[in-house]
N, C-alpha and C positions, 0 to 999 in steps of 0.2 A: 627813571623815566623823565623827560624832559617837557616842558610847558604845552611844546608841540606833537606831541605823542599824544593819540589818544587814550582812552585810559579802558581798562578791556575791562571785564567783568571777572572777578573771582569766583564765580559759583561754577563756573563750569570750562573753565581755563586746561582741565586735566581733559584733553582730545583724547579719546580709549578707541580701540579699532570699531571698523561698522560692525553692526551686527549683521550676521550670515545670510541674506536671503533665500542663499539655496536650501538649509537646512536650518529652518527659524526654531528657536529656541525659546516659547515662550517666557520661562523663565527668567530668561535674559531679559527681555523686553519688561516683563515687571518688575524685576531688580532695577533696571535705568527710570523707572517712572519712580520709584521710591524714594530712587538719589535725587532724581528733579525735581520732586514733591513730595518733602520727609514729612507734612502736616496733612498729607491724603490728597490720593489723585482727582483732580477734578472730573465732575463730570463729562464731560466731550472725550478726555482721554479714556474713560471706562468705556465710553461709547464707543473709540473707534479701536477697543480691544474686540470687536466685530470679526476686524478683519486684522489681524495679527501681523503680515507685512507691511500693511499702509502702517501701519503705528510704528512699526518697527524701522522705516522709511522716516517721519516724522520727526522721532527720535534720534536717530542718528542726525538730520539734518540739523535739528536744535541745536544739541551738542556739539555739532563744527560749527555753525553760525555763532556761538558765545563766544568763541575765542576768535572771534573774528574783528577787524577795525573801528566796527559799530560801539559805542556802551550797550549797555543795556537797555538804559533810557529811549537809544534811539530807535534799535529793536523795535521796544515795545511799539514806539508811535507810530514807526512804520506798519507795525502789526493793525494797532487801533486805525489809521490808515484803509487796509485792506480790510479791517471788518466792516467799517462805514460804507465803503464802495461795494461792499459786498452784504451789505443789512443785512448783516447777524449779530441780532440784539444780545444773544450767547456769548460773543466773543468783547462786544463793545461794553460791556456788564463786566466779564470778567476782566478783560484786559484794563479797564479803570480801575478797579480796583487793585490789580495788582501794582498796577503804576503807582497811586498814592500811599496804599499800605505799605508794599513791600519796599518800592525805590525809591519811596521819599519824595517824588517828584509832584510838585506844588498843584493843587487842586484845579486853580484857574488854568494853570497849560495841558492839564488833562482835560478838561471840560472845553477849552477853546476846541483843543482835536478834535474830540467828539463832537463837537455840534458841526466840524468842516471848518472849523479859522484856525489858523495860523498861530503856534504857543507864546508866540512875541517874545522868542527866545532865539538871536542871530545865529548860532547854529543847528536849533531845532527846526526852527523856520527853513531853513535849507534843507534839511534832509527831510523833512514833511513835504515841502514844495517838491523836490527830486520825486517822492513818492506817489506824488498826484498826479505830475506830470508822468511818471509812467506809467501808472493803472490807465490815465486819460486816453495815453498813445500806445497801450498796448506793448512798451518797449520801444518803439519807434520816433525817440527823441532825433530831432535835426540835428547835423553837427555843431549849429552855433548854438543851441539848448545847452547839449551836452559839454562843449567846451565853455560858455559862462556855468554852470554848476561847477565844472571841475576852475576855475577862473575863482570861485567865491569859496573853494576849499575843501570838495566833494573827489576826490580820486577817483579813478576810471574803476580801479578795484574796490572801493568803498560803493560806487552805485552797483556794482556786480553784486555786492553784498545783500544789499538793497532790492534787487530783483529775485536773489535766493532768498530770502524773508517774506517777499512778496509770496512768493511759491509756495513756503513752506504756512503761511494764513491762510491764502487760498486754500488748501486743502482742509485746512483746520475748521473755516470760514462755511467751508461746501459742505461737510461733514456734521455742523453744526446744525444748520439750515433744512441739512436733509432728515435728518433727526428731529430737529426742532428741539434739541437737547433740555434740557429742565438748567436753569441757572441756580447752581449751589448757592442752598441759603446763605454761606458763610459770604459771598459777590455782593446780595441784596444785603445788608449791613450797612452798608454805606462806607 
């Protein structure tokens, strides 16, 4: 892979087919949560084993979204992102923590996201910035928005990505909020 390549995530690089909606298979769906969380499924996802398609919808979006253009890094911030615009203290709790624990990524640019500033990192800052501006606009960025983002190193399909992530917190976000989910003690830790 070369300097300019980005660099995808290993954890979930193996795209396996959707899972069935016309004939949901729970099984399946808790086989896929076990692979994406071999240390125990978080609460929000035991929550939204409720309704067994939206998870299973979820799931599968996860999973094509990882091997997608994004790291993982940006993923997430983009996620943390949509939990902020979307005050779900459930998600903004867990998704920090997974950011520093699991991805290594440095405290202060998790904490700048969450509070709403900028990681002070030149292409975090851009795909954070991309992300605000289109929760902001509802998708509805100008041409000359969208062509300086793509201008500063943002692909047309890298923000497409960006709006499927956006999607897929949304749900996670709305889900969280309508629950009120309980934040796994293993999140409050710090």
């Amino acid at each position: 892979m070369s300097a300019d390549e980005p660099e995808h995530s290993s954890a979930h690089t193996d795209v396996r087919p959707p899972l069935d909606g016309t004939s949901l298979d729970e099984a399946a769906v808790h086989a896929r949560l076990g692979a994406i969380f071999p240390d125990g499924v978080p609460n929000i996802y035991r929550m939204m084993l409720r309704n067994p398609r939206v998870m299973a919808g979820l799931v599968a979006m996860k999973e094509y979204l990882a091997g997608g253009e994004l790291t993982e890094t940006e993923r997430c911030l983009v996620a943390l992102e949509v939990a902020n615009y979307c005050e779900c203290s459930y998600c903004i709790v867990a998704l920090s923590h997974y950011s520093v624990h699991d991805l290594g990524v440095p405290d202060a640019v998790v904490d700048a996201a969450a509070k709403g500033e900028l990681p002070g990192e030149a292409r975090l800052d851009l795909v954070v910035g991309a992300t605000r501006a289109l929760l902001a606009s509802r998708g509805k960025l100008g041409r000359a928005e969208l062509a300086s983002y793509q201008d500063r190193g943002l692909s047309f399909a890298q923000i497409l990505e960006i709006i499927g992530v956006i999607g897929e917190y949304t749900v996670a976000t709305f889900s969280a909020n309508l629950d009120r989910t309980r934040i796994d003690p293993e999140y409050r830790l710090g």
